[in-house]
MDAnalysis code that builds the backbone (N, CA, C; Angstrom):
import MDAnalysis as mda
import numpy as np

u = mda.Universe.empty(363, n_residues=121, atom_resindex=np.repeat(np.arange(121), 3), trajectory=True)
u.add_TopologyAttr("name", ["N", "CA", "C"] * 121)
u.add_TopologyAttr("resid", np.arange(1, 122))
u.add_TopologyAttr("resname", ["UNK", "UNK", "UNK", "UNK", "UNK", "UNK", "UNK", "UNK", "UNK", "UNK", "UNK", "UNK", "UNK", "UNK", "UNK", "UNK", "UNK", "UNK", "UNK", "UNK", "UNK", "UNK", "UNK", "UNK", "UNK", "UNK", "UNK", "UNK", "UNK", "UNK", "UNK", "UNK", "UNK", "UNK", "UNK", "UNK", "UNK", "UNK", "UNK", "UNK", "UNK", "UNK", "UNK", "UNK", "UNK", "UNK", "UNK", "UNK", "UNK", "UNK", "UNK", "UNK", "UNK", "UNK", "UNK", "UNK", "UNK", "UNK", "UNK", "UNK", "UNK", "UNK", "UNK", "UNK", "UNK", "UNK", "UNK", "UNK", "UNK", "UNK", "UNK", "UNK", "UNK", "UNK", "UNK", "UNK", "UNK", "UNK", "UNK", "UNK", "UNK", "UNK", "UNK", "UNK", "UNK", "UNK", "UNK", "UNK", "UNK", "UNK", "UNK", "UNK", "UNK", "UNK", "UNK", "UNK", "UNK", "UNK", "UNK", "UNK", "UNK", "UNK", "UNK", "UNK", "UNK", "UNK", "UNK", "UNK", "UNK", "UNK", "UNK", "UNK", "UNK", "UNK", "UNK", "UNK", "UNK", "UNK", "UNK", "UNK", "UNK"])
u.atoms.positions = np.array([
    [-15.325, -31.132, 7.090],
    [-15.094, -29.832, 7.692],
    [-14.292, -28.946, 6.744],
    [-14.713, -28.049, 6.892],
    [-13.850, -26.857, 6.079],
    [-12.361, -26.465, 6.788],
    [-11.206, -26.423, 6.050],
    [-10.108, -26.295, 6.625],
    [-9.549, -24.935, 6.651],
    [-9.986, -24.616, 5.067],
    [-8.868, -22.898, 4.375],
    [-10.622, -22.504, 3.662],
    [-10.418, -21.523, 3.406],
    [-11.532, -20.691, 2.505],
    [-10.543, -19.178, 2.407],
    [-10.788, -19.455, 0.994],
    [-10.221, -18.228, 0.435],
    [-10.803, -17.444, -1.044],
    [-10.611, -16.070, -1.291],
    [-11.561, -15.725, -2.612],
    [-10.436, -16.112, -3.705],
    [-11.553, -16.101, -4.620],
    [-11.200, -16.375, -5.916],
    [-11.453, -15.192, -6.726],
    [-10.668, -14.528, -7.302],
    [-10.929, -13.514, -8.350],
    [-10.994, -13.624, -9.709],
    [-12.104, -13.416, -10.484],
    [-12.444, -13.866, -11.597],
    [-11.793, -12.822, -12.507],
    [-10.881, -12.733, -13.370],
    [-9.765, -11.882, -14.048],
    [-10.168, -11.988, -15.353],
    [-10.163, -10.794, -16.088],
    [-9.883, -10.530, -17.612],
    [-9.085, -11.130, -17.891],
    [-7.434, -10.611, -17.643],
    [-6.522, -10.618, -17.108],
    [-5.549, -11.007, -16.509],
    [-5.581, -12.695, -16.540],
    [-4.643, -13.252, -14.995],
    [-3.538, -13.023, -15.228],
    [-2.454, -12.765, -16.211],
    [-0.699, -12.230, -16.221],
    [-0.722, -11.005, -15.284],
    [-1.941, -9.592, -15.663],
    [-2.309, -8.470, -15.505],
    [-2.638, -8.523, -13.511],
    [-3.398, -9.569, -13.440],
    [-3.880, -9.454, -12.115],
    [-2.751, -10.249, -11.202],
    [-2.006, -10.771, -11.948],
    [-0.623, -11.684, -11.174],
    [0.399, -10.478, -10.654],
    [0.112, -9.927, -11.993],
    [1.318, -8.769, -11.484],
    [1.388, -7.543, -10.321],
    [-0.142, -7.570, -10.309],
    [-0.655, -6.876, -9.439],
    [-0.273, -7.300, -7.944],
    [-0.848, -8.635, -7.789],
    [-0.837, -8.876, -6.168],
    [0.331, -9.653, -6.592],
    [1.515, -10.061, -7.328],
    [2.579, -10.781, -6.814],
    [3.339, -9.743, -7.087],
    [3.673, -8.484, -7.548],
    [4.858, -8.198, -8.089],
    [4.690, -6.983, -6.894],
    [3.446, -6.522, -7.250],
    [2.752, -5.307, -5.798],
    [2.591, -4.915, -4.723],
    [2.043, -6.225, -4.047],
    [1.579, -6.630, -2.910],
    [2.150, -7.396, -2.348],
    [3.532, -8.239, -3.166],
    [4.193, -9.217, -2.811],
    [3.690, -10.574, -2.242],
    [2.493, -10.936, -2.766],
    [2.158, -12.473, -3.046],
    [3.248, -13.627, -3.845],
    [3.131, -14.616, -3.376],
    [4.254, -15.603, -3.831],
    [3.145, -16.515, -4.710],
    [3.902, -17.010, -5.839],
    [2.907, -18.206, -6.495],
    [3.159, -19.525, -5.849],
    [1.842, -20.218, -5.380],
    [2.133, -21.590, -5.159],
    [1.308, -22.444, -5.722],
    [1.021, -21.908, -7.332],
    [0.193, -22.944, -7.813],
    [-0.262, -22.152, -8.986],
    [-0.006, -22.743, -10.289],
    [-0.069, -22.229, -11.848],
    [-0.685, -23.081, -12.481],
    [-1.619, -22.829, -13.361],
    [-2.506, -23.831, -14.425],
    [-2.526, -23.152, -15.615],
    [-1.578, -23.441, -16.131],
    [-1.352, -22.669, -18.033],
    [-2.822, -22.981, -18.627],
    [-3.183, -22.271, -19.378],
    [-4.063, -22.839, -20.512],
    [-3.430, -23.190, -22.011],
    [-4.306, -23.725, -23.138],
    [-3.087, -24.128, -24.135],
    [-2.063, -23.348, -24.850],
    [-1.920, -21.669, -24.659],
    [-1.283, -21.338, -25.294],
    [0.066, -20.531, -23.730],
    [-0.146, -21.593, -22.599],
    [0.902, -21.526, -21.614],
    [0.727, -20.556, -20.928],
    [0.069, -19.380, -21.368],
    [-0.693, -18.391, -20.564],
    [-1.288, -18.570, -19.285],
    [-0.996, -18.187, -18.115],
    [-1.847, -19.111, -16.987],
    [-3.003, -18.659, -16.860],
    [-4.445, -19.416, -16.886],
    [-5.453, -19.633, -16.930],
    [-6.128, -19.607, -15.410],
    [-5.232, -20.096, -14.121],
    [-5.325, -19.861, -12.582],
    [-4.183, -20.186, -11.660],
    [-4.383, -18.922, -11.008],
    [-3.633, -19.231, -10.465],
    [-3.337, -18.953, -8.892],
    [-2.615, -19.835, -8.055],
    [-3.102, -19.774, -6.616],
    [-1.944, -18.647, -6.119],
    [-2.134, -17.972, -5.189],
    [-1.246, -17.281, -4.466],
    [-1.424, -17.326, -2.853],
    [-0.154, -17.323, -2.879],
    [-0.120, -16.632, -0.781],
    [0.468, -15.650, -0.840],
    [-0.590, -15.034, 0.367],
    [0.035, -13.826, 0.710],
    [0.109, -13.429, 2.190],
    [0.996, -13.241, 2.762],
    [0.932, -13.310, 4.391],
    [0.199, -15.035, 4.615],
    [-0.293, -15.283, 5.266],
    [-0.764, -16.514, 6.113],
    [-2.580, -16.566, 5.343],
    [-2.372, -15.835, 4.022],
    [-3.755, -16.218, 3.401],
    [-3.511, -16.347, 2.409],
    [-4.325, -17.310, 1.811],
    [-4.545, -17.475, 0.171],
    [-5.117, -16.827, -0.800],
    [-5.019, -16.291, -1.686],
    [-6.129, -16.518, -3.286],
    [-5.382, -16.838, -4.369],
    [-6.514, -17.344, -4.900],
    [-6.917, -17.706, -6.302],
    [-7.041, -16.339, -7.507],
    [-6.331, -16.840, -8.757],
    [-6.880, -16.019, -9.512],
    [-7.423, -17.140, -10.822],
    [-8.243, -16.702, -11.180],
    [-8.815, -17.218, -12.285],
    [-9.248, -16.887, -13.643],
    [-8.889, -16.881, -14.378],
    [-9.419, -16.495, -15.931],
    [-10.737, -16.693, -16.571],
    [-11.326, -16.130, -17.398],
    [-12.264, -16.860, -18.655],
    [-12.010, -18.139, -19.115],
    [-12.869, -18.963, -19.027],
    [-13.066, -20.210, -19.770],
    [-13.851, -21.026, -20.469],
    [-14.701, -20.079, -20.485],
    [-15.625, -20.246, -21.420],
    [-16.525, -19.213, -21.863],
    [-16.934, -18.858, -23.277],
    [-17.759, -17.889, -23.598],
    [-18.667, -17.693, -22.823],
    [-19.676, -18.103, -21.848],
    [-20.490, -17.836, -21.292],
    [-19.972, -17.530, -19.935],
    [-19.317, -17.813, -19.353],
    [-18.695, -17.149, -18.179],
    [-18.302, -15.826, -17.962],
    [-18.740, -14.968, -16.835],
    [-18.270, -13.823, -17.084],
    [-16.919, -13.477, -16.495],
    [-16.348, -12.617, -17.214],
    [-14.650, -12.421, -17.280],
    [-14.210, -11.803, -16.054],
    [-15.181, -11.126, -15.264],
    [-14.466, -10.303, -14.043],
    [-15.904, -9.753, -13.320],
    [-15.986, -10.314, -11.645],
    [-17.172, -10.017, -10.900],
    [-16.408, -9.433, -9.603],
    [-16.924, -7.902, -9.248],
    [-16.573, -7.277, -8.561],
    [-16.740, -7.601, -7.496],
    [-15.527, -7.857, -6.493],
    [-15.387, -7.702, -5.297],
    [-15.125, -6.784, -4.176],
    [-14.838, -7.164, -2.739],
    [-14.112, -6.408, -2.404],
    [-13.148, -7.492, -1.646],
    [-12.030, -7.097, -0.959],
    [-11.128, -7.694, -0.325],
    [-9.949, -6.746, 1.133],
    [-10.111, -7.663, 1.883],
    [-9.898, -6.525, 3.636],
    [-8.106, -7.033, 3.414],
    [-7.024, -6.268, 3.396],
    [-5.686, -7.006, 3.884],
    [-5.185, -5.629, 4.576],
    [-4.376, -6.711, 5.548],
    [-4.024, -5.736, 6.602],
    [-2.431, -5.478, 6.574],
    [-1.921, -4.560, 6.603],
    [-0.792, -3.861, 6.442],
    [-0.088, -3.444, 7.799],
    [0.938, -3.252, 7.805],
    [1.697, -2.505, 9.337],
    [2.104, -1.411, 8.480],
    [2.335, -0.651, 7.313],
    [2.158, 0.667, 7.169],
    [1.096, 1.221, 5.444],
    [0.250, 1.297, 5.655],
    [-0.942, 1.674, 4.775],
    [-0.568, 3.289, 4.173],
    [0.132, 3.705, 4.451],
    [0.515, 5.393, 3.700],
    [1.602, 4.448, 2.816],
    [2.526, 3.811, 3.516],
    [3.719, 3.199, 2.047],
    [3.589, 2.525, 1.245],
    [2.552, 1.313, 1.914],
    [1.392, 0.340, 0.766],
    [1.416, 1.363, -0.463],
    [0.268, 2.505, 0.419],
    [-0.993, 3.233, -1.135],
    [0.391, 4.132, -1.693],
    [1.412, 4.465, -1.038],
    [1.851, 5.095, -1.779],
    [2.725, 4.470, -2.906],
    [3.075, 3.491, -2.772],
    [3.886, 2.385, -3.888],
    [3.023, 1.662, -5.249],
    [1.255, 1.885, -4.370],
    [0.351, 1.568, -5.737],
    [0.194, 2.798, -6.114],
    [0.507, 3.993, -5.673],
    [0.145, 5.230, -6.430],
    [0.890, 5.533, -7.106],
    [2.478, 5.078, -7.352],
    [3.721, 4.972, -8.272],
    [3.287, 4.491, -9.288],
    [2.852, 3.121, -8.750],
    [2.584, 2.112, -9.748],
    [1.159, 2.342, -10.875],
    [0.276, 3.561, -10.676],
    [-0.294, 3.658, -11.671],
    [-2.083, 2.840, -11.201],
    [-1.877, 2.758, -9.773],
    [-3.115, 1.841, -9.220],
    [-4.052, 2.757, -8.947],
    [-5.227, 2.905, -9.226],
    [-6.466, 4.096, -9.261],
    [-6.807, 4.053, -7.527],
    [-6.687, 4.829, -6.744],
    [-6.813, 5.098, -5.812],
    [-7.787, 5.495, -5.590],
    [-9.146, 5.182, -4.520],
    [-10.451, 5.015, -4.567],
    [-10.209, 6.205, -3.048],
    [-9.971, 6.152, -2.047],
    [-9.919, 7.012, -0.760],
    [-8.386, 6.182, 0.001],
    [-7.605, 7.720, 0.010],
    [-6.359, 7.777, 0.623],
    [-6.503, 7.155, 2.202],
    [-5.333, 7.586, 2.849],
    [-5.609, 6.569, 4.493],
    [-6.219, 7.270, 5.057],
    [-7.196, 7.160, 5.699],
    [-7.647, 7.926, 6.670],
    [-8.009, 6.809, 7.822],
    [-7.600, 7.904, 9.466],
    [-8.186, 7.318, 10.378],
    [-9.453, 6.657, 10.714],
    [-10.180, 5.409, 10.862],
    [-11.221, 5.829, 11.378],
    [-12.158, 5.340, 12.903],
    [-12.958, 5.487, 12.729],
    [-13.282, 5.744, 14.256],
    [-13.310, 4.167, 15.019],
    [-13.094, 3.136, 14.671],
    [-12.775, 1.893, 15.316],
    [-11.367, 1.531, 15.582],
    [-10.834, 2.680, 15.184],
    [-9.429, 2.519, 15.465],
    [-8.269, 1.766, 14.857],
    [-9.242, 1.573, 13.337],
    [-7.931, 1.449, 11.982],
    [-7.484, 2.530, 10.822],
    [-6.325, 2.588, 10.540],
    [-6.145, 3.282, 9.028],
    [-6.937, 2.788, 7.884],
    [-7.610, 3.209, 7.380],
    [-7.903, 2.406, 6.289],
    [-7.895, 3.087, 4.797],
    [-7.230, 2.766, 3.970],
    [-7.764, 3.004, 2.820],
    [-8.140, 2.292, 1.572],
    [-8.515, 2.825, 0.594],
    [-9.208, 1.772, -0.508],
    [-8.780, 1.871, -2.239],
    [-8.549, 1.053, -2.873],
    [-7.644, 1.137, -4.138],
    [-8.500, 0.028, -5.015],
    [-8.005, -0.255, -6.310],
    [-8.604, -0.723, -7.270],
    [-7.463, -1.569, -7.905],
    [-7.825, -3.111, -8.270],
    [-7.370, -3.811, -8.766],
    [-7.304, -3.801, -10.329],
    [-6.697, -4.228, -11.290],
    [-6.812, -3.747, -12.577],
    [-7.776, -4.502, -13.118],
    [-8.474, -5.332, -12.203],
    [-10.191, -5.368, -12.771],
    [-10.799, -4.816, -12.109],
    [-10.763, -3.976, -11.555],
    [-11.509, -2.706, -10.699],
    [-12.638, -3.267, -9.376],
    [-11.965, -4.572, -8.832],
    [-12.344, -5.007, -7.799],
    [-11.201, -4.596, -6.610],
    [-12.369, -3.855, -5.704],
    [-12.081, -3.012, -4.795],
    [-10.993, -3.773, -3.499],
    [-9.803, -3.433, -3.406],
    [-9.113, -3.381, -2.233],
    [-8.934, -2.806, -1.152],
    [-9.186, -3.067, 0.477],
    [-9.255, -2.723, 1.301],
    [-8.142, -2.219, 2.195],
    [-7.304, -1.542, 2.483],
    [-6.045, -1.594, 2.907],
    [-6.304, -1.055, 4.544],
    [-5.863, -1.491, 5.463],
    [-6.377, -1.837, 6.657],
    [-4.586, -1.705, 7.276],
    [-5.040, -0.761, 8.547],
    [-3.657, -0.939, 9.592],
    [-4.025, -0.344, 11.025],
    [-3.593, -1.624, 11.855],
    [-4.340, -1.634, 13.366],
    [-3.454, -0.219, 13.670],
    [-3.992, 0.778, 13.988],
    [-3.301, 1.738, 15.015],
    [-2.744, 1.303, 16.372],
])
């Protein structure tokens, strides 16, 4: 049986994409895999009561970064986008209401896999 399922983000980038959702978004690391020059190569995160993965290149034929998207839900989505809009994060559509009765808005990871920013009204 399946217990957890969580995405994996395939990174140019993983210091770049660490910093993003741990330093950003405030993800915690619970799980690092250096590659040989100690650089981490993957790495696991929690964030709220969910997981991901980030993962690097590891081989020439692998590709370095496959666009996603990803839903996380916030209790205030204007202070979220506005703390990635400090931070230099490409902002795809600001919060807006919409008609199911969430905030939502949408931002870009620094591999330009799309983030969902979500808040129950």
């Amino acid at each position: 049986m399946i217990s957890q399922l969580f995405p994996i983000i395939n990174a140019a980038d993983v210091p770049r994409s660490l910093a993003f959702w741990r330093d950003l978004l405030g993800a915690t690391v619970a799980f690092e895999w250096p590659g040989p020059d100690g650089t981490p190569v993957y790495v696991g995160l929690d964030l709220g009561s969910s997981h991901l993965g980030i993962g690097g290149p590891t081989t020439a034929a692998r590709p370095t970064a496959t666009a996603i998207a990803l839903w996380v839900y916030t209790d205030d989505c204007e202070g979220l986008v506005e703390r990635l809009r400090r931070a230099g994060v490409t902002i795809t559509e600001p919060p807006a209401d919409q008609p199911w009765g969430e905030r939502v808005a949408r931002v870009l990871d620094p591999d330009g896999n799309e983030v969902i920013i979500g808040q129950r009204l």
